[in-house]
C-alpha positions in Angstrom: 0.9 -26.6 3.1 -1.7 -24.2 2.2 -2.1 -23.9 -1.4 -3.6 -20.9 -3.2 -4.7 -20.2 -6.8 -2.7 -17.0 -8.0 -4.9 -16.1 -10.6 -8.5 -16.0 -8.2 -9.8 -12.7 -8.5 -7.5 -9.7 -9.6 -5.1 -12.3 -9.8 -2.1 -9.7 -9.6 0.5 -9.1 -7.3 -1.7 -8.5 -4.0 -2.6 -12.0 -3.9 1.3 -12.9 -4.0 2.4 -10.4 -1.3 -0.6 -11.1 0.8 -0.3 -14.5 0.8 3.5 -14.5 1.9 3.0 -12.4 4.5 0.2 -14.2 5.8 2.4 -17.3 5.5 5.8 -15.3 7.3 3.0 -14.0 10.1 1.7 -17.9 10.9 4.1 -20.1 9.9 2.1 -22.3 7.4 4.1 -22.9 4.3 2.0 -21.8 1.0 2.8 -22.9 -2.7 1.1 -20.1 -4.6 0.9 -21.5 -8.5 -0.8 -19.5 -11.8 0.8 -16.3 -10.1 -0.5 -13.2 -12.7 -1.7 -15.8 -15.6 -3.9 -13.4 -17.3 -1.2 -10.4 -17.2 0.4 -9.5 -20.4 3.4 -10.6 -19.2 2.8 -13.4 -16.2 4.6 -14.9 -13.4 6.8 -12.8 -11.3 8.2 -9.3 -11.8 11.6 -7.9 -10.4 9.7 -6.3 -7.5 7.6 -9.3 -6.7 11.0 -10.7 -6.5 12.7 -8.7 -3.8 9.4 -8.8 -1.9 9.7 -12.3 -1.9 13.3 -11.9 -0.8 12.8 -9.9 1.7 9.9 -11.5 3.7 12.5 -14.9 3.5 15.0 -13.1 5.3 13.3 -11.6 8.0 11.9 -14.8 8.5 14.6 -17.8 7.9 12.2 -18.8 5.1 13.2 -21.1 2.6 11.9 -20.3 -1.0 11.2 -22.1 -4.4 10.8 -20.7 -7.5 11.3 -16.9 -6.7 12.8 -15.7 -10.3 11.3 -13.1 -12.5 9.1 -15.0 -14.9 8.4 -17.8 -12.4 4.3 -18.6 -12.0 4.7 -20.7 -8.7 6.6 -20.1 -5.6 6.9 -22.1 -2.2 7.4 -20.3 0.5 8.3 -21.9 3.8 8.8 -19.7 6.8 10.4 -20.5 10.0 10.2 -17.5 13.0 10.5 -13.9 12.5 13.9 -12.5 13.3 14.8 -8.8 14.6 17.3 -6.5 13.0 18.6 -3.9 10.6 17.9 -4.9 6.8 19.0 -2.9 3.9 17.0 -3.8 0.8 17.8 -2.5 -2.8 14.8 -3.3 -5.2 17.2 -2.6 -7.6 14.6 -0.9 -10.0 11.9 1.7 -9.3 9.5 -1.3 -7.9 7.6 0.1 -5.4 8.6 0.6 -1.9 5.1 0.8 -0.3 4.0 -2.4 -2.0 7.1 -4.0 -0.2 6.5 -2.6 2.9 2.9 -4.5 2.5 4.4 -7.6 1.7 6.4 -7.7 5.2 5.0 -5.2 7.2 2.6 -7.9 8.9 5.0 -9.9 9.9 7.2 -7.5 10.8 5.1 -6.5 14.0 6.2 -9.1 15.6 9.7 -8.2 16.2 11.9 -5.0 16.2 12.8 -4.2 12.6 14.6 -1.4 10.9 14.9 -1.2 7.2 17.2 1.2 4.5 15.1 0.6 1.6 15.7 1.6 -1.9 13.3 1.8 -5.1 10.5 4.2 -5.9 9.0 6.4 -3.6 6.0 7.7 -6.2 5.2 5.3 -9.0 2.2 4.0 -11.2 -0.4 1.2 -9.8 1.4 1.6 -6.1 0.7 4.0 -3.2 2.7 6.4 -3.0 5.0 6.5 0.0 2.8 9.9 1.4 -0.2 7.8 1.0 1.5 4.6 3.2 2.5 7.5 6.1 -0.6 9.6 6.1 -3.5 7.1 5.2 -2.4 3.4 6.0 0.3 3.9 8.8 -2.6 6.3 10.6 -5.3 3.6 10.3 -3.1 1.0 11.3 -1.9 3.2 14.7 -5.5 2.5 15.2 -5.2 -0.7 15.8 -2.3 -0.7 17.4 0.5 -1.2 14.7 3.7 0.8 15.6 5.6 1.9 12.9 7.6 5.2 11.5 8.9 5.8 8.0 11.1 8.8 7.1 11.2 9.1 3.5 15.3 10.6 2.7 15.0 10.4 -1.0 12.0 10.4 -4.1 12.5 7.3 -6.1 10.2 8.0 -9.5 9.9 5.5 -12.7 12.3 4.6 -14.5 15.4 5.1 -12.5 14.0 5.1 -9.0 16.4 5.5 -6.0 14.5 6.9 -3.2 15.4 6.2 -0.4 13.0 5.2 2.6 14.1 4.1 6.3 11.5 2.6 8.2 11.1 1.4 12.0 8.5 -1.3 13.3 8.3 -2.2 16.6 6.5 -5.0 18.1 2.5 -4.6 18.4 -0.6 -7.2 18.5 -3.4 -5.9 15.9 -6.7 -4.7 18.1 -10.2 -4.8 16.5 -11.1 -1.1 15.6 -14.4 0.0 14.4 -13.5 2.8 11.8 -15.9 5.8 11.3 -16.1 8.4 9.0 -13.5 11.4 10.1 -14.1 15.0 8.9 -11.6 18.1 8.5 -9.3 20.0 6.5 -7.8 18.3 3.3 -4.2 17.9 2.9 -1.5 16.9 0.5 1.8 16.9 -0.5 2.9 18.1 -4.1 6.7 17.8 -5.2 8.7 17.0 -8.1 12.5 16.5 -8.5 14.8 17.9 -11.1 11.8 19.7 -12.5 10.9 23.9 -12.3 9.4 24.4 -9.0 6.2 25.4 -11.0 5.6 21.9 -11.5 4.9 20.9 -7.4 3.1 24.6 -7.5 0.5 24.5 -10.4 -0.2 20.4 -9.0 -1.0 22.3 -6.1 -2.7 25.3 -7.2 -4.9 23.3 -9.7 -6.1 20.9 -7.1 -6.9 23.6 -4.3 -9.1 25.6 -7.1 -11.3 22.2 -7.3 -11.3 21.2 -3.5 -12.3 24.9 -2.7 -15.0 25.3 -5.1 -16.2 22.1 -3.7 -16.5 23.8 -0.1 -13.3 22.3 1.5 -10.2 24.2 3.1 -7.0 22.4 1.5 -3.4 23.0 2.6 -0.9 21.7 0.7 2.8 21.8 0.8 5.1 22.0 -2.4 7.9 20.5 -2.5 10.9 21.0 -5.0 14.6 18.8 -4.9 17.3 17.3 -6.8 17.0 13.6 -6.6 18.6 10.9 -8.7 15.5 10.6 -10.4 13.2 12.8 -12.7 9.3 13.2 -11.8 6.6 14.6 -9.9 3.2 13.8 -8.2 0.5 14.8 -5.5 -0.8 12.8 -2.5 -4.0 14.4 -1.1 -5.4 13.2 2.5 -8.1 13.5 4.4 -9.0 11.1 8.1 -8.9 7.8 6.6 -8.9 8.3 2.5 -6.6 9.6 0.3 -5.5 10.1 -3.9 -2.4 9.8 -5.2 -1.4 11.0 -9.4 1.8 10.5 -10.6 3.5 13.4 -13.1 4.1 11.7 -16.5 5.4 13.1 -19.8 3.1 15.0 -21.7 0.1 15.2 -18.6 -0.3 18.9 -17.5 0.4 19.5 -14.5 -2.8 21.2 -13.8 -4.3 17.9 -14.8 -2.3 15.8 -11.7 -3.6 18.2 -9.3 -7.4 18.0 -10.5 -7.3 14.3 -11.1 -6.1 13.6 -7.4 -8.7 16.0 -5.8 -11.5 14.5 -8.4 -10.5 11.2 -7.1 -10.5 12.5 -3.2 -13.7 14.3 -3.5 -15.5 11.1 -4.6 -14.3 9.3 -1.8 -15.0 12.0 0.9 -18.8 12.2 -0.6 -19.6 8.7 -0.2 -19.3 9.1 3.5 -17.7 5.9 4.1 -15.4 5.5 6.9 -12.0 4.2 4.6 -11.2 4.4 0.9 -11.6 2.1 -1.8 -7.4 1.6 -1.2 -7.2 1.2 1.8 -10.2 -1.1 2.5 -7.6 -4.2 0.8 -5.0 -2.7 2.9 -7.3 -3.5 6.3 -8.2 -7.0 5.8 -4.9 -9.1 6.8 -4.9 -6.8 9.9 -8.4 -7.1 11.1 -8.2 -11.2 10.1 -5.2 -11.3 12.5 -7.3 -8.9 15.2 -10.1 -11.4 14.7 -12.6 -8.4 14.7 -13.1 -4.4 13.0 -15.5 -3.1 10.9 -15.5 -0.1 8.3 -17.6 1.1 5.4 -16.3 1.7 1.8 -18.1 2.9 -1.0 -17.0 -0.5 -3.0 -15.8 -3.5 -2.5 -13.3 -3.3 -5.2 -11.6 -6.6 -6.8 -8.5 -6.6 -4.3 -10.6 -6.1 -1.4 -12.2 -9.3 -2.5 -9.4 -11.5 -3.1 -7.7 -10.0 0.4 -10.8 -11.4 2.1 -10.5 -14.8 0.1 -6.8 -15.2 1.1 -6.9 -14.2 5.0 -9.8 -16.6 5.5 -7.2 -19.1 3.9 -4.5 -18.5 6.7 -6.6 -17.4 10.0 -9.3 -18.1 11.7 -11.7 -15.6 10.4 -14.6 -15.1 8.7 -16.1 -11.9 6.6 -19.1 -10.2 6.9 -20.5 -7.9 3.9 -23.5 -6.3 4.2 -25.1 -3.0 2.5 -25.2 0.1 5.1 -27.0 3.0 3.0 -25.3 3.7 0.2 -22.0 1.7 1.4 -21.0 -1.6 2.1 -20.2 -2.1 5.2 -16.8 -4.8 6.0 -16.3 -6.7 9.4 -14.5 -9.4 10.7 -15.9 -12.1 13.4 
């Protein structure tokens, strides 16, 4: 049983759901112990929870110590099963982070899931950013996998609604370089005046455009169960994602996102700072890739620590001009 130290590094959730899908991909049980020590309020969460859940079921697993408040979990997995799964978080825990949790495993087999939670919350990519940035990387490598997104879910209440297909696919090493073109995005709110989505919009086209970019982005304006708003901006393999919150302008969404995209597309890297965590379990199961990032920021660290736990695979790091440059041998 492989044991790992859930407070090394960021020592938050990413460790967890990166461990158990490491553990449901191989089939080496992991007792994970300290889980988010140093967080205000340690030990598991309701979403950690249902991630947890979910990765046992799709994989027979049999689990210890997966209740909210709990700061060690076994988890021992037996073979990865096929099927339909509907999964309720039951809050508005985030759906992407889920998906992360299980979607490694989940190539392995043919998998449909109904999942319910939130679509566009805090600290959690968006479910835009999943589809247009991680989902188009991982293609890349050969991951095959399509999301249709029926619902917004925001925070408190939640209740998107996301359906997602994975069909089976072996990760390929990819060498990512930097891509180049228009800027995109997405700006929508729900149960809000359509000037909401609009002025997200607006304000971040005024900044992308004075920056020399063309930006399209589309506005979108419903009535979901939920109250709240945001903007996911995309461009080859980076992207920004703001959430609406009470008492944040609009205006101020929209320019946050493109401050945050800008910086990423100006360090000339090949990936963002988000999506270079989101790589490593991927290339460590490819056994090869390489990509450049402007950081190595303190999740891409502790992803690196935990896949060399589970595979066969070591990390390079090296400095490429002003970048650092990931691979995997």
């Amino acid at each position: 049983m492989i044991h790992i130290d859930g407070s090394y590094g960021e020592g938050g959730g990413q460790i967890l759901r990166t461990s158990v899908a490491l553990s449901a991909v191989t089939g080496k049980a992991v007792r994970i112990t300290d889980i988010r020590s140093n967080r205000p309020k340690p030990g598991l969460s309701a979403q950690h929870v249902k991630a947890i859940e979910t990765a046992a079921i799709i994989c027979s697993a049999t689990v210890e110590g997966n209740k909210i408040g709990s700061t060690t979990v076994t988890f021992s997995p037996q073979e990865v099963k096929g099927g339909y799964y509907n999964i309720d978080i039951g809050t508005a825990g985030s759906i992407g982070l889920l998906l992360q949790c299980i979607m490694p495993a989940a190539m392995y087999s043919d998998i449909e899931l109904n999942i319910i939670g939130g679509t566009d919350v805090s600290w959690a990519p968006s479910i835009d950013y999943l589809e247009k940035v991680t989902l188009k990387a991982l293609s890349k490598m050969g991951y095959k996998c399509k999301i249709d997104t029926r619902k917004r879910g925001y925070y408190p209440r939640g209740g998107g609604v996301v359906h997602a297909t994975i069909s089976p696919s072996e990760p390929e090493p990819y060498e990512f370089t930097e891509e180049t073109g228009n800027i995109l995005g997405i700006s929508h709110c729900s149960n809000l005046p359509e000037h909401v989505a609009k002025r997200q919009a607006d304000s971040a086209k005024d900044i992308i455009g004075k920056a020399g970019y063309e930006c399209y982005i589309l506005t979108e304006c419903a009535e979901y169960p939920s109250t709240g708003s945001g903007i996911t901006l995309y461009c080859g393999m980076k992207g920004a994602y703001v959430p609406g919150k009470r008492g944040f302008p609009a205006e101020k969404v929209g320019a946050q996102a493109a401050a945050e995209l800008l910086d990423e597309i100006s360090s000339r890297s090949s990936v963002d700072v988000h999506l270079a965590d989101q790589l490593i379990p991927y290339m460590g199961l490819a056994k090869g890739g390489s990509f450049t990032v402007r950081e190595i920021s303190s999740h891409t660290a502790t992803n690196i620590w935990v896949t060399e736990q589970f595979l066969d695979v070591k990390f390079k790091i090296q400095k490429k001009d002003n970048m650092m440059e990931i691979s995997a041998i």
